[in-house]
C-alpha positions in Angstrom: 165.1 56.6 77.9 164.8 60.2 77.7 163.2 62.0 75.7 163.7 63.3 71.9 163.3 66.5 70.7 162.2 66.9 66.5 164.0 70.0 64.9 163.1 71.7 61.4 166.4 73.1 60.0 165.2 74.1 56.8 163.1 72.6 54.2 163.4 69.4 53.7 165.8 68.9 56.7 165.1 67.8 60.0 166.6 66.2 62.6 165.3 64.2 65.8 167.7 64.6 68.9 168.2 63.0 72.3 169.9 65.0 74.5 173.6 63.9 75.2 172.9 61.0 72.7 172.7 63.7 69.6 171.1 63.0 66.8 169.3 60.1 66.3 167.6 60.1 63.3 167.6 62.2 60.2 164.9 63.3 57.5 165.6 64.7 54.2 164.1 65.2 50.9 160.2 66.6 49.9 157.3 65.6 49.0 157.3 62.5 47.0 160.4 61.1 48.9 161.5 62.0 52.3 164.4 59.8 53.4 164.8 58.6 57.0 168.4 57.3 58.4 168.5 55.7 61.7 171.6 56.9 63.6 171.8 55.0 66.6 174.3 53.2 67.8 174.8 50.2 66.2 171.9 50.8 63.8 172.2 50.5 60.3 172.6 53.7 58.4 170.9 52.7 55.5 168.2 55.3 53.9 164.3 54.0 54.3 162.0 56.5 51.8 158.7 57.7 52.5 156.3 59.7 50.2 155.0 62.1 53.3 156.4 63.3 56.0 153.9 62.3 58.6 154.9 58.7 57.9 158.4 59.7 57.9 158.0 60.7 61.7 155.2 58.1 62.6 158.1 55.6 61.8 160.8 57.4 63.7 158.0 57.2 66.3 157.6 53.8 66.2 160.9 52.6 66.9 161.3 55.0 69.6 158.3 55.0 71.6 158.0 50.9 71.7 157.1 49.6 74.5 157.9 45.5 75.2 154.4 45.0 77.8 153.2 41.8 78.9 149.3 41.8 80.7 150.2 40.3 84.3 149.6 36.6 84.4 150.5 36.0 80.9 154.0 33.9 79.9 156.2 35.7 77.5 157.0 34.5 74.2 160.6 34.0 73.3 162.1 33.3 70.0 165.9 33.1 69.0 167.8 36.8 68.1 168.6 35.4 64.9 164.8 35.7 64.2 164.5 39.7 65.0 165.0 42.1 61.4 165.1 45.6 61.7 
C-alpha cells in the first residue's frame, strides 16, 4: 500500500487521500461531532461520529495502518469470514 496524504479543506472538512486511489476517507462536522465515512472500495459508506477530531483520525489510522504480524514460530489463528465485522 502506498501512502495517504490528510488534507484540511476548510473547517470542518478534511479529506484523507491515496494517490491514484483518491479519496479514501472523509471528516466533516466540529467539535462535539465530527463524522468519518470510509470510502473504499467496497466499504460501507455509512457515517461513524466522533466527539474530537484526534479520534476521528486515530480511527482512520487504525484501519489503514494495520498490520496482520505473526512472531516467527507461532501458528496463526484462523476463524470463518463470516465472523469478521467492520
Amino acid at each position: 500500500m502506498e501512502g495517504f496524504s490528510v488534507i484540511y479543506r476548510n473547517f470542518g472538512h478534511w479529506d484523507i487521500t491515496q494517490g491514484s486511489n483518491g479519496r479514501l476517507f472523509r471528516i466533516r462536522g466540529a467539535p462535539g461531532k465530527y463524522a468519518v465515512s470510509d470510502e473504499r472500495k467496497g466499504q460501507n459508506a455509512a457515517w461513524v461520529y466522533f466527539s474530537t477530531l484526534p479520534v476521528a483520525m486515530a480511527y482512520i489510522c487504525d484501519k489503514l495502518m494495520f498490520e496482520l504480524i505473526i512472531a516467527e514460530g507461532q501458528t496463526p489463528t484462523v476463524i470463518e469470514g463470516w465472523n469478521i465485522h467492520n
